[in-house]
C-alpha positions in Angstrom: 15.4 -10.9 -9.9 12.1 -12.0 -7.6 12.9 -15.8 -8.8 16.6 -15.5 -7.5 15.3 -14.3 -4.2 12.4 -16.4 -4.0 15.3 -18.9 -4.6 17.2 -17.7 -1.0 14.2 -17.4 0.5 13.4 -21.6 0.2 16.7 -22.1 0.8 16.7 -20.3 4.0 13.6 -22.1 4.7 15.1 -25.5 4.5 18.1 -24.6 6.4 16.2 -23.6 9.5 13.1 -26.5 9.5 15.5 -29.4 7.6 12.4 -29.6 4.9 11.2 -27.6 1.9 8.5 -25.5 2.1 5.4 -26.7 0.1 4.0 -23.7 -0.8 4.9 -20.5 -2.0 2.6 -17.1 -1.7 4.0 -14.1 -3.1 2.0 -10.3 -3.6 2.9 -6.8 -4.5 3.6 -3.8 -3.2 1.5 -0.7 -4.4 2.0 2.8 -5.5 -1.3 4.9 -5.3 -1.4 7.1 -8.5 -3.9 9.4 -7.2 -6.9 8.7 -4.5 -5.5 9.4 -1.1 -6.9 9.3 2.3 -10.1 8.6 -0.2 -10.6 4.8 0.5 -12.0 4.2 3.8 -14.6 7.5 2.5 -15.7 5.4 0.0 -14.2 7.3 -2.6 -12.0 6.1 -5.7 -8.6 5.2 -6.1 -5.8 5.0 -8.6 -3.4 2.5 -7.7 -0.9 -0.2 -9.5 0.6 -3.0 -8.0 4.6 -2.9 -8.3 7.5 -5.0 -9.2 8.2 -5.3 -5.6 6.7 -8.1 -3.4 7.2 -9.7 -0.4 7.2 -13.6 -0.5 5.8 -16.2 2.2 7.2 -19.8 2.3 5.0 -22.1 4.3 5.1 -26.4 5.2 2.7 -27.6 7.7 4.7 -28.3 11.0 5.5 -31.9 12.2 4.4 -30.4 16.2 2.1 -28.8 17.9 3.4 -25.0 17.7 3.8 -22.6 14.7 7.4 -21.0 13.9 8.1 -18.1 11.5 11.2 -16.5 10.1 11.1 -12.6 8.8 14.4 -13.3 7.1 14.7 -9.4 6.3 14.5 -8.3 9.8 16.6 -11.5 11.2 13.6 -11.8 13.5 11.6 -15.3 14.5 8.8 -15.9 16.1 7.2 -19.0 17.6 3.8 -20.0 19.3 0.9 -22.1 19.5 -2.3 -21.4 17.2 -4.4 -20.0 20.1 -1.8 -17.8 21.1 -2.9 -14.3 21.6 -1.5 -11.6 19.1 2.0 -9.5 19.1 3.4 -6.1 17.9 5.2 -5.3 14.8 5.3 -8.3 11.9 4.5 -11.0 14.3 0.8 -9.5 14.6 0.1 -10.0 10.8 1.2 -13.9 11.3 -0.9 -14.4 14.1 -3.7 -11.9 13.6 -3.9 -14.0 9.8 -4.2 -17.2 11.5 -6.7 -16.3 14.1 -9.0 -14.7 11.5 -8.9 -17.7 9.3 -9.6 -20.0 12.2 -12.4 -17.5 13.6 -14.2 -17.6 9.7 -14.0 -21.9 9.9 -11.1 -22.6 7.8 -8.8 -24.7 9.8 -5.3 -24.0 9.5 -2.5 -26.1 10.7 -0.3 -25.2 13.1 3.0 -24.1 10.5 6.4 -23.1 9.5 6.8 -19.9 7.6 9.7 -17.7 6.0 8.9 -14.3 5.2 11.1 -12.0 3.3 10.3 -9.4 0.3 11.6 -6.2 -1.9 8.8 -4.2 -0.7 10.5 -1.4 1.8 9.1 -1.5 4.9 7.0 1.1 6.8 7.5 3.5 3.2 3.8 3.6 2.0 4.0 1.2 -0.4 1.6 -1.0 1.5 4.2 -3.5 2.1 1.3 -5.0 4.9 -0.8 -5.8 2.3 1.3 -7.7 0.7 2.1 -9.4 3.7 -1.2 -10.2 4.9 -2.6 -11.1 1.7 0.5 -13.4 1.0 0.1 -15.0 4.4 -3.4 -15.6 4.0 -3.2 -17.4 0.5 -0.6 -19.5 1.9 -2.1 -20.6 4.8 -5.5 -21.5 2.9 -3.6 -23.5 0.9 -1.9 -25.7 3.6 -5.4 -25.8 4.9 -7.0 -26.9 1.7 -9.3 -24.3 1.5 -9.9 -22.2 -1.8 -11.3 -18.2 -1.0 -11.8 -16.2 -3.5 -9.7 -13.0 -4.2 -11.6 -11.0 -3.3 -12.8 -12.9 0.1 -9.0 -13.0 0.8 -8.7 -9.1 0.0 -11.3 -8.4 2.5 -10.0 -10.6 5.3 -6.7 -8.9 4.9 -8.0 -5.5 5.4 -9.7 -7.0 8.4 -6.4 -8.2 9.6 -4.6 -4.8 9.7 -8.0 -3.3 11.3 -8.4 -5.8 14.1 -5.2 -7.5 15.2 -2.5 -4.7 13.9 -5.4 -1.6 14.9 -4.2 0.5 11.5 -8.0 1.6 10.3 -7.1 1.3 6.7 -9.7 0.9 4.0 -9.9 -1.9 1.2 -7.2 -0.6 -1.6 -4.0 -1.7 -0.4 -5.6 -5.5 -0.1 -7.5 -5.4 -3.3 -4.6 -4.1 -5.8 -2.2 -6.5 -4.0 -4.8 -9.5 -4.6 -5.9 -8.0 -8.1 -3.1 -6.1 -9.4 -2.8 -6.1 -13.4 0.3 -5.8 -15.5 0.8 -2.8 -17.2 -2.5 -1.5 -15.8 -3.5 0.8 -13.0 -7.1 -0.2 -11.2 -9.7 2.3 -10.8 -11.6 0.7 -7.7 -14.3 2.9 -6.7 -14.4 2.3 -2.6 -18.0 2.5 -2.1 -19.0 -0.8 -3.8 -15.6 -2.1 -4.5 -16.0 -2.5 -8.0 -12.9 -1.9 -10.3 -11.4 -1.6 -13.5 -8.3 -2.1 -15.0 -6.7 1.4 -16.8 -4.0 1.0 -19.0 -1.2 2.8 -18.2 0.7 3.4 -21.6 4.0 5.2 -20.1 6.8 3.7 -21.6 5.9 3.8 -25.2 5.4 7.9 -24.3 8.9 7.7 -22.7 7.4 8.2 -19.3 8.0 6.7 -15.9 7.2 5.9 -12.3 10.1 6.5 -10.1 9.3 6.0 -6.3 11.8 7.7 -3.4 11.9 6.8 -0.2 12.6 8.9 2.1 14.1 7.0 4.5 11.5 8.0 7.1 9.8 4.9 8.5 6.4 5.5 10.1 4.3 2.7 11.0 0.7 3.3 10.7 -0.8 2.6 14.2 1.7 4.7 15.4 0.9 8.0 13.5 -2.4 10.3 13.2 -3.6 7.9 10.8 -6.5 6.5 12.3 -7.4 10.5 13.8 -7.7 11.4 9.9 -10.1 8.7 9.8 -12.1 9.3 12.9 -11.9 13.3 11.7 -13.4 12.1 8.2 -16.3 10.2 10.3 -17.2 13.1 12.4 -17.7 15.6 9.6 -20.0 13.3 7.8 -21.7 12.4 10.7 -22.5 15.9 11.5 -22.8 16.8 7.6 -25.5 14.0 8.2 -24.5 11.5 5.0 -23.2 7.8 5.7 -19.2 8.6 4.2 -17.9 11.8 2.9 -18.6 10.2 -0.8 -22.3 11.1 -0.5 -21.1 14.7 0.7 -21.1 17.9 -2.4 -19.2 20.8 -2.5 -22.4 22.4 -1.7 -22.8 20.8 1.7 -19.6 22.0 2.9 -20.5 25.5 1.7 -23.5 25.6 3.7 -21.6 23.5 6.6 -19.2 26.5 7.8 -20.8 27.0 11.2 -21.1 22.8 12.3 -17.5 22.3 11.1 -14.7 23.4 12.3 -11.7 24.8 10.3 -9.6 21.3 10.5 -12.8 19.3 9.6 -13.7 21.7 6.8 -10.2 21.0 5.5 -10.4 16.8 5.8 -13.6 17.4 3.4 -11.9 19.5 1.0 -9.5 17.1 0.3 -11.9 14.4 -0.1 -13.7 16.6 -2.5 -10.9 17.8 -4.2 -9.5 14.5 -4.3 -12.2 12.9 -5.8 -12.4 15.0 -8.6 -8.9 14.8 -9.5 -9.2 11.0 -9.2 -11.6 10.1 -11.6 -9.5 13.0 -14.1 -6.7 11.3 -14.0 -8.7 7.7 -14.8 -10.0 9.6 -18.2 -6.6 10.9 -19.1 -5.3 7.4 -18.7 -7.9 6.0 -20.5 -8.0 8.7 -23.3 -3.9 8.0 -23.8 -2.9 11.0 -22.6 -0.7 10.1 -19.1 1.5 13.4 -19.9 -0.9 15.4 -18.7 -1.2 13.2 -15.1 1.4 16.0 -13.3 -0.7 19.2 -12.7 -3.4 16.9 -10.7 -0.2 14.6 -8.9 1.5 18.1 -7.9 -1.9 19.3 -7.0 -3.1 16.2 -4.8 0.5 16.9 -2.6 -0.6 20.4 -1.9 -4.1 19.5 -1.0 -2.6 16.4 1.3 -0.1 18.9 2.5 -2.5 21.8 3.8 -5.6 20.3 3.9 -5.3 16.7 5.2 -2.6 17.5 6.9 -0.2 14.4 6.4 3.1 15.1 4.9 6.5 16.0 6.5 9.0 18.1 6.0 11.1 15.2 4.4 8.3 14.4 2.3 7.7 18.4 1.7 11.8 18.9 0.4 11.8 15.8 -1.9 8.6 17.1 -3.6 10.4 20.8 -4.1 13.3 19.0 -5.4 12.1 16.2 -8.0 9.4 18.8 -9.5 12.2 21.5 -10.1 14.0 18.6 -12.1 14.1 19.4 -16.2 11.5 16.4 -17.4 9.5 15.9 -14.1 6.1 16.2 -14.7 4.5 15.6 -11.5 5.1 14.9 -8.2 3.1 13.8 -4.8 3.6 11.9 -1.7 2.2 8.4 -2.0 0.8 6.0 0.5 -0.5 7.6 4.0 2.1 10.5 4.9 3.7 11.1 7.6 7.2 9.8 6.0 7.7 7.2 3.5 7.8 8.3 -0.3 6.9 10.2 -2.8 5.5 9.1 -6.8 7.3 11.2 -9.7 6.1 11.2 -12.7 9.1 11.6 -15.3 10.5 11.6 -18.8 13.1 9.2 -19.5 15.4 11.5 -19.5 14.5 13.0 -16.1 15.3 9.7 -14.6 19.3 10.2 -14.3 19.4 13.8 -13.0 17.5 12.4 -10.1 20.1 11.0 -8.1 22.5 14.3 -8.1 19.7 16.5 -8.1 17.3 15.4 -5.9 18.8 12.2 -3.7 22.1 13.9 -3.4 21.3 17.2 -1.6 18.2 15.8 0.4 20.9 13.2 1.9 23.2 16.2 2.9 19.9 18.8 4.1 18.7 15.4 6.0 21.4 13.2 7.0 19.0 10.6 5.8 19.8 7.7 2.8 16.9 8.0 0.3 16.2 5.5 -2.2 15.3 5.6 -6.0 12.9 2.8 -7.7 11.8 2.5 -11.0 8.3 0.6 -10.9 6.4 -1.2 -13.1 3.2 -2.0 -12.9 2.8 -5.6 -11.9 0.2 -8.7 -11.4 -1.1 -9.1 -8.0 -1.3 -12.5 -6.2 -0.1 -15.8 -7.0 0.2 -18.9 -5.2 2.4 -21.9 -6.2 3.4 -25.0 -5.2 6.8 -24.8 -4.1 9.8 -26.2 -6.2 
């Protein structure tokens, strides 16, 4: 399916420029097990990459200027290297090449054709895979080999300068690192990870991802309060991140923080617990009993952290009161996008009348259903 679009997508290259592209970058999309909101408190994570990416075609350019096509949104943008950045997709293209340039490695000015499977705005990090594909593409045409991890870092630093989302490392790492059949446990304070075998299928369990149909760009949500909220109470809980913060702090902490702080370290707290759990039960072959501490991480994202939505809220009510559902959370930031169930085969096909179905009629909005797989991160090829 990817190499049929991939396919398209250098077709639609040459149609526009009158050349094929001479490099193709392509990364996944994510969906975060368990470890939300934990990242950027230098906490752990749970994430696999998916079988959903987003693609980046690129050819040096015969002039002066750079041109790129997001063939999704039927959207193009051109400009010179120095150029200053732009909103929406066109600040990942140019906030990429600026970075680069600023950290020495000289890029050409380029062509590009973007276009991907990952849904957009859903919180299934479909930036990072943008950014991280863009990036490897464009070291390429410049001839200049970084490490994945280097090129995971610089991508985070993207979406936190030039697009102004505070985000923390895990959406760049799993979409640089990502391993099939494999979750990574990446603990956020030194960035070290390990792969976790996931072991669903021969259990007869699944990942199925809806969408709500809600689209929420970051920057333009209370993301980056909930950071700035996780910064104050560990400043005034005097550690470095809310990882170096116990239980035991926030116990004795009840008069310097206030009720909506007191909650943002809960969750962390919580959170983190439930995190490394679910690792061991992965680890130990036992993913069936993953749903108490998904259904539980919704309710502390929910009440504590404060970041779901009603939409998110009636899709979680529905899938967990499914026959074979064994868990259920939103995944990704909040505010909208979609939720991760956890489900027995069976489960899978009473989904769509029982949980797509009657949120489309109590919404009036089109959900969507994926089945993922976990899925290798980032490769780079030479174009065919």
């Amino acid at each position: 399916m990817e190499q049929e679009s991939w396919g398209q997508l250098l077709s639609a290259f040459r149609r526009r420029f009158g050349r094929w592209p001479t490099v193709l970058a392509h990364a996944p999309g994510r969906a975060n097990i368990i470890g939300e909101h934990t990242d950027y408190n230098g906490g752990h994570v749970l994430p696999a990459a998916i079988d959903r990416r987003v693609a980046v075609a690129a050819a040096p350019s015969l002039g002066s200027r750079c041109t790129a096509l997001a063939l999704d949104l039927g959207e193009e943008d051109s400009f010179a290297p120095h150029d200053g950045l732009a909103p929406g997709w066109r600040g990942y293209v140019r906030g990429a090449l600026f970075l680069l340039r600023r950290h020495g490695v000289d890029v050409p000015p380029l062509l590009l054709a973007i276009s991907g499977s990952v849904p957009i705005a859903s919180g299934l990090s479909s930036s990072a895979a943008l950014t991280v594909s863009l990036l490897a593409a464009m070291c390429r045409l410049a001839g200049t080999g970084l490490g994945h991890r280097r090129v995971a870092a610089l991508a985070q630093q993207v979406e936190n300068e030039a697009v102004g989302v505070a985000c923390g490392p895990m959406d760049p790492l799993v979409a640089v690192m990502g391993r099939r059949d494999h979750a990574l446990l990446i603990d956020c304070l030194d960035l070290s990870l390990r792969p976790v075998p996931l072991r669903l299928e021969e259990r007869g369990l699944y990942l199925a991802v809806v969408d709500s149909g809600v689209r929420r760009p970051l920057a333009e949500t209370a993301y980056n309060q909930r950071r700035r909220e996780c910064e104050e109470a560990a400043r005034l809980l005097e550690r470095p991140c809310l990882r170096r913060v116990t239980w035991q702090d926030l116990e004795r902490a009840t008069q310097r923080l206030d009720e909506p702080l007191q909650r943002r370290v809960r969750h962390f707290l919580s959170e983190e617990e439930r995190t490394l759990r679910a690792a061991a039960l992965l680890e130990e072959g036992r993913p069936e009993e993953l749903g108490p501490l998904l259904s539980a991480s919704h309710a502390s994202l929910r009440d504590d952290f404060q970041v779901s939505s009603p939409e998110l809220d009636l899709l979680v009510e529905l899938a967990a009161a499914v026959p074979g559902v064994l868990g259920v959370r939103l995944t990704g930031a909040g505010f909208g996008g979609c939720v991760l169930v956890l489900a027995r085969r069976e489960a899978l096909a009473g989904l769509e009348g029982r949980v797509l179905a009657p949120y489309r009629e109590r919404t009036g909005l089109v959900p969507r259903l994926l089945i993922c797989r976990a899925d290798d991160g980032l490769r780079v090829e030479e174009a065919p």
